[in-house]
N, C-alpha and C positions, 0 to 999 in steps of 0.2 A: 393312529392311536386315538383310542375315544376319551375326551375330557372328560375330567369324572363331577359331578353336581354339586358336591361342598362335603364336609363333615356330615356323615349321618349323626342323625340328633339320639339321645339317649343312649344306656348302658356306661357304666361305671368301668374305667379307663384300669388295666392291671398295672400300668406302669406311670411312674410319675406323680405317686399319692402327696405331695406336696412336704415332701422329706426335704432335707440336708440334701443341696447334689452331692457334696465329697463327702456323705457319713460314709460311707463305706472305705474312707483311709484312716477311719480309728478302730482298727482290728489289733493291730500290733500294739501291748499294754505295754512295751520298755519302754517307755518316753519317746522324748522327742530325741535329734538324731540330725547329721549334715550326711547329706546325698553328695554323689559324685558331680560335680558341671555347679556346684555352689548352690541347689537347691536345697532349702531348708525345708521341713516336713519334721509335725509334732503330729506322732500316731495316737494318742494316747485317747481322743473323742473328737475325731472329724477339723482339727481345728485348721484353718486357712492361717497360712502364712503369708505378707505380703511385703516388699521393699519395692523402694526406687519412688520418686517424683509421681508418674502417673498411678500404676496402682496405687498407691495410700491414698493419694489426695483425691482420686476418683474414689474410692471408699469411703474415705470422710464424709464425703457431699453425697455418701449415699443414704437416705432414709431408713431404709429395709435391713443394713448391716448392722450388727452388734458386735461391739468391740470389746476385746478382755487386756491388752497392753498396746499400749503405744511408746516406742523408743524414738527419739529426735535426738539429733544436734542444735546446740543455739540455732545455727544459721536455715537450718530448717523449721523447728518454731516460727521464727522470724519472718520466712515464707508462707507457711500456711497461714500464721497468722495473718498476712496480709492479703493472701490470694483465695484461701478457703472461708476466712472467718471465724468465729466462734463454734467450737472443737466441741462435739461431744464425750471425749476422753479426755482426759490432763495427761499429757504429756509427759515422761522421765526422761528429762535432758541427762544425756551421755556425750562420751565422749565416741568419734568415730570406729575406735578401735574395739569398743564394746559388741556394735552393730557387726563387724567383720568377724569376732571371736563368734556370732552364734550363726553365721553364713558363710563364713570361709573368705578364703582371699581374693575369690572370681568374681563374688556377688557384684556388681555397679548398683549400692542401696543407696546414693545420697545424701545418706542420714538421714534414712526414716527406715521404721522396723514397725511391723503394725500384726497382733495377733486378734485374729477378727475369727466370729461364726461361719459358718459355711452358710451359704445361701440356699433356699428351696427354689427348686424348679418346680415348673407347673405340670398337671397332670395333662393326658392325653385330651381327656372328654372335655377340658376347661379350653382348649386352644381355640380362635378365633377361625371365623371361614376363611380367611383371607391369611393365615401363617404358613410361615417358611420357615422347614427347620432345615438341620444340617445335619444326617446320621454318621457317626466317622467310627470304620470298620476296622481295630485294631491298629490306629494309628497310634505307634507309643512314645514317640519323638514331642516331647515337651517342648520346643521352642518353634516346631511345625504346628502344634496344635494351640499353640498362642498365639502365633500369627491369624491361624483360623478364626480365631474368637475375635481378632483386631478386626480383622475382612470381615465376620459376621454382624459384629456391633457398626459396622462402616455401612452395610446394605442395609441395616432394622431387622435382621434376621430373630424370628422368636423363639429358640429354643436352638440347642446345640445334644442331640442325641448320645450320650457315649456309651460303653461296657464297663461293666463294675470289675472288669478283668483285663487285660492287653489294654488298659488305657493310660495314660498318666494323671499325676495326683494335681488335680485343680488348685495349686498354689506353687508357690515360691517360683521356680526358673519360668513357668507355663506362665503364670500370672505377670511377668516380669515383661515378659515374651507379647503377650496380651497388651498390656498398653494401656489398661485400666478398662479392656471390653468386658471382662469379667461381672462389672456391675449393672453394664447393661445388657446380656444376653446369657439367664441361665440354662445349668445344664440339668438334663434330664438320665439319670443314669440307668440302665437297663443290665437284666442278669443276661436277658438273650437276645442280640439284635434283633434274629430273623423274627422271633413273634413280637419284636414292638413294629417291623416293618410290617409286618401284617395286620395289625392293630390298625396301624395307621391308613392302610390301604381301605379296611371296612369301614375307616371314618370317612371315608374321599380324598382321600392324600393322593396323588400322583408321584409315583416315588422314580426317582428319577437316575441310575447307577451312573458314576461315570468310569470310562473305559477306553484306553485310546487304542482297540482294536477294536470299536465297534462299529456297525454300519451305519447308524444315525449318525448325524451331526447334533449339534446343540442349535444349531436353528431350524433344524425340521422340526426338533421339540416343539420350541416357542413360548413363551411367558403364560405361565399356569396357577393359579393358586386352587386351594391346599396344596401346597409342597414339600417333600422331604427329596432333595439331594443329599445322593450316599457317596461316602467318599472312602478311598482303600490306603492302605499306604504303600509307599513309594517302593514300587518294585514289586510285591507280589498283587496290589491290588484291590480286589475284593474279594473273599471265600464264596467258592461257587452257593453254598447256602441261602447268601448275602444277593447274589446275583440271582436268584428262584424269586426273591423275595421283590425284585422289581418290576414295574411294570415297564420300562423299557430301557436300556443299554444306551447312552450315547457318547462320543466323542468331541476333542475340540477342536475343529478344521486347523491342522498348520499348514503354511505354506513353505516353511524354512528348511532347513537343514536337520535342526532339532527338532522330536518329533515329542517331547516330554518338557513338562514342567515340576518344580517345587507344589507340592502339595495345595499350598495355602495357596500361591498361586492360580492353581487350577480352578480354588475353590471360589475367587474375585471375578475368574473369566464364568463360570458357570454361574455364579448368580447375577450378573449382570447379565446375559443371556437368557436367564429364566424367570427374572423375576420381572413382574409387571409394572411398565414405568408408571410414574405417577402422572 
């Protein structure tokens, strides 16, 4: 397979004009709203929802974020106070049972409740020679795709590819899930995978499918950059569309008995395998 030379230079990117990644979960104008599995989601303009220890407090300490509520218990004040520092929000100390009336009785929030902006992702033509994104093809499993973001933010992964359709909503259970990678790896959302894989292919992306019926391995590949690894989900895969859109197919050599992994899993073995060590 021939390496491809970097990003070609020039033309203005269709995708990823430096929006909201999750505007597109403020369609539904009935307010906000508790999801099934304790994720909470306010449709009403894009807004990120965030609980638990690491999302918040990696929020806080993030520059780029804008915050509209922050809920705490004392004993979480008390913490951030000490471990974050001086808050850009003031804080409305509640009582635990507050946090759980607007997250339900599954949530593990802590005590802390944080209603923040959505973050922009970058556009296509702005990404560096040397990035590595992550395209995920109809993965709709919210605590597989926050793991992903954890694995991504773990490798410096630069962007996280989604669909503004068959994806989940960038907060609450995903962000939870996530680990607070959220604020270090955004996302880029797209109306159509295949023409952002194509996009990315006329910049010099190497886009790289994974499949564990294919005849590559992941070390015939070999550490490449520009990269996008595409990822399917669990059981059906990738949509043959999705699979046109690659420039090559590979697999992750097992030797065991089990010839499949978790998702997110797949996605820690494949970029350690692909990505260039330092």
């Amino acid at each position: 397979m021939t390496t491809r030379q970097g990003p070609r230079a020039g033309g203005q990117s269709r995708f990823g004009q430096g929006k909201p990644a999750q505007g597109r979960f403020g369609q539904n104008k009935g307010g906000a709203g508790r999801r099934p599995g304790g994720e909470a989601r306010d449709d009403r303009d894009g807004l990120t929802v965030l609980y638990g220890w690491h999302p918040v407090s990696e929020a806080l300490r993030n520059p780029k974020r804008e915050f509209r509520r922050l809920l705490a218990t004392e004993n979480a004040v008390s913490r951030l106070t000490e471990e974050v520092g001086e808050l850009r929000i003031d804080p409305e100390v509640v009582k635990p049972g507050a946090i759980t009336g607007l997250l339900g009785p599954d949530a593990v929030h802590q005590g802390l409740y944080l209603e923040a902006e959505p973050l922009a992702g970058p556009a296509f033509d702005t990404l560096p020679d040397d990035a590595v994104l992550l395209a995920l093809d109809q993965i709709t499993d919210p605590h597989n795709v926050g793991a992903i973001v954890r694995t991504a933010a773990a490798f410096g992964v630069t962007a996280i590819v989604t669909t503004a359709r068959h994806s989940p909503a960038v907060t609450g259970v995903l962000a939870k899930s996530a680990s607070g990678g959220l604020e270090h790896v955004p996302f880029v959302v797209v109306r159509n995978l295949a023409e952002a894989l194509i996009e990315l292919g006329e910049r010099g992306f190497t886009r790289v499918g994974l499949d564990s019926e294919a005849p590559e391995t992941l070390d015939a590949v070999g550490p490449r950059t520009p990269l996008v690894v595409v990822l399917g989900a669990e059981g059906k895969g990738l949509r043959q569309r999705t699979r046109e859109c690659c420039d090559v197919m590979a697999r992750i050599p097992f030797r065991g008995a089990i010839q499949s992994l978790n998702v997110s899993n797949a996605a820690a073995i494949t970029l350690y395998a692909l990505m260039p060590r330092a």
